[in-house]
N, C-alpha and C positions, 0 to 999 in steps of 0.2 A: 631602676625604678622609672615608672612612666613621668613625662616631665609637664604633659598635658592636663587642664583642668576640666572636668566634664562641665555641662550645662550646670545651671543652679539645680541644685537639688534638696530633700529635707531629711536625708539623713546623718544622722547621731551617732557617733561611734562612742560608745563608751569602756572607758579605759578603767577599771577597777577590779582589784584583785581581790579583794572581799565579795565572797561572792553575794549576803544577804544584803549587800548596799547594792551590790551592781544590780541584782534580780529587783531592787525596788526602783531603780533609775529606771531600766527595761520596763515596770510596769506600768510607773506616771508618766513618762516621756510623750509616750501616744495622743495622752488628752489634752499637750499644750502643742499640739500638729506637728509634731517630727516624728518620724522613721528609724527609732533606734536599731544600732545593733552593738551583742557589747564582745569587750575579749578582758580576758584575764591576766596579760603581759604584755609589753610595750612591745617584744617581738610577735605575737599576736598579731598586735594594732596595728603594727607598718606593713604585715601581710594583708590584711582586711584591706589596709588603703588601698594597697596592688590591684589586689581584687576588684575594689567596687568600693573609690575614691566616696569619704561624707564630708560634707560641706562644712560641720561643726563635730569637732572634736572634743568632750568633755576626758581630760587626763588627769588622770591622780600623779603626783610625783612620787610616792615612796610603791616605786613597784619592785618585785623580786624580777632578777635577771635585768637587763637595759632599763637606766634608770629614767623615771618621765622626763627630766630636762633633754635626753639625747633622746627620748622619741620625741618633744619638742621641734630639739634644731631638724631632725630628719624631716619633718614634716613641714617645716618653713623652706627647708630646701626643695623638697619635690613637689610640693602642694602649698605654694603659696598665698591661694585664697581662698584654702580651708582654715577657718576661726574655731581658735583653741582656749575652751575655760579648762582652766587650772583648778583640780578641785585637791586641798589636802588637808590632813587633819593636825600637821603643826605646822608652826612659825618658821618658815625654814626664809633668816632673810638671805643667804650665800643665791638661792635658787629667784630670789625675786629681783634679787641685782642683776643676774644671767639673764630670766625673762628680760627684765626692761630692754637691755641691747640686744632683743630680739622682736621687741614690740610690743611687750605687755601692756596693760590696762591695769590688771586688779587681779587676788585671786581671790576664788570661792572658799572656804575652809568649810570642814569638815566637822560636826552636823549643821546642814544647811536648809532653812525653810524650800519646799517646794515652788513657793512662790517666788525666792529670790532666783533659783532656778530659771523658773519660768521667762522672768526680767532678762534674765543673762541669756539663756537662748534667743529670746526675741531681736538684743540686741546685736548677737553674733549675725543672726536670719538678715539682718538690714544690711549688717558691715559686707556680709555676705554678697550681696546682690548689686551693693555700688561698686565692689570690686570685679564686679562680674561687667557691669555696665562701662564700667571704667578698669581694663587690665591695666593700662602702663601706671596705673597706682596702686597694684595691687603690692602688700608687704605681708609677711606676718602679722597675725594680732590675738590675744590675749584679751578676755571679759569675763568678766565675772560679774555677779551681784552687786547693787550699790548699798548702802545702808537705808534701812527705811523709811527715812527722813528726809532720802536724798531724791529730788526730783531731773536735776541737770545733771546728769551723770553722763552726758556724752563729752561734759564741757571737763571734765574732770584733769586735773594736769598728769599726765605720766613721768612720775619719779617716782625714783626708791625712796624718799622723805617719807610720799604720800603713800607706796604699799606699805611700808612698815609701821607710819601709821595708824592704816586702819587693819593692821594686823593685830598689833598692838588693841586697839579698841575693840576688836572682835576678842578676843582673848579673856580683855577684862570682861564685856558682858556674859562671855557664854559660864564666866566664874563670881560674874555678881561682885565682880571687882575685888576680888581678894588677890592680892598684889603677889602673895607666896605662890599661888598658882597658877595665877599668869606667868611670871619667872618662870615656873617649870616647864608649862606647856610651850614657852617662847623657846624652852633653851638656855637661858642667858641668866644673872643672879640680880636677886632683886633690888643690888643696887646699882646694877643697870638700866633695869627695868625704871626704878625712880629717876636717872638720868634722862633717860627716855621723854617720859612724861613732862619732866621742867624742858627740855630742849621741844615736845611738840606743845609745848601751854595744856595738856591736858590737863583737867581740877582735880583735884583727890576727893574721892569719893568720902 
């Protein structure tokens, strides 16, 4: 694989094996000024990169055949200042530990407003360009969406505390805080899940 990174550029690869999500990524991407292009397998995506390296990487992790963590590490390997959001539709913390010691930030989960989207590329576009401006600091990196409330999000600490977290709180809102379906959708049993909660000071709803 090529080990050179091209000029800055504003293309999007998007990684998503559903196709009616990937086909709606592909359709809104445009109007917040990137260049998508999508593929349907992580083997796919590392051929595209070959091809015709993008600068932001939006990856699903539960892909069929090569799973997103190892289209991850490959792409931290050969393209290392191509910025990768993680988008997926559970709580997977095994994969948000691995991120971190590869440079994560945050993931996006799975349904996600367009606008947090939006956030999240803008700030890959930036991570993008001082990596560019600056190689000998370029690393892997991981962004996602901050919560809506949240204005300093570049300030934000990288730990797994804080991904699980605000997984953990994405969870509860997308379920209106019912605690038996956060459990399910996390994985883990609900008296974990209450564990959970007293160890981050979350309130009970």
């Amino acid at each position: 694989m090529a080990q050179t990174n091209p000029s800055p550029n504003r293309r999007v690869l998007v990684v998503e094996d559903e196709p009616k999500l990937r086909a709606m990524l592909l359709r809104a991407i445009p109007d917040m000024g990137f260049e998508p292009i999508g593929a349907a397998t992580g083997e796919d995506a590392l051929q595209s990169m070959q091809d015709l390296p993008a600068a932001i990487v939006i990856l699903d992790l539960n892909l069929p055949g090569i799973h997103g963590m190892a289209v991850f590490e490959k792409i931290c390997e050969h393209w290392p200042q191509t910025q990768v959001i993680i988008m997926t539709g559970y709580g997977d913390l095994d994969a948000a530990q691995q991120s971190i010691r590869l440079g994560v930030v945050d993931f996006l989960t799975k349904p996600c407003m367009l606008g947090d989207l939006e956030h999240a590329l803008d700030r890959a576009w930036r991570k993008r360009l001082d990596q560019q401006d600056h190689p000998d600091m370029a690393r892997p990196s991981v962004v996602a969406a901050a919560p809506k409330d949240t204005e300093a999000v570049a300030d934000r600490p990288q730990t797994l505390q804080d991904v699980e977290k605000q997984l953990i709180l994405n969870a509860l809102d997308r379920h209106d805080g019912n605690r038996a379906a956060t459990a399910n959708e996390l994985g883990i049993s609900v008296r974990t899940l209450y564990y959970r909660l007293s160890q981050y000071d979350i309130e009970e709803a």
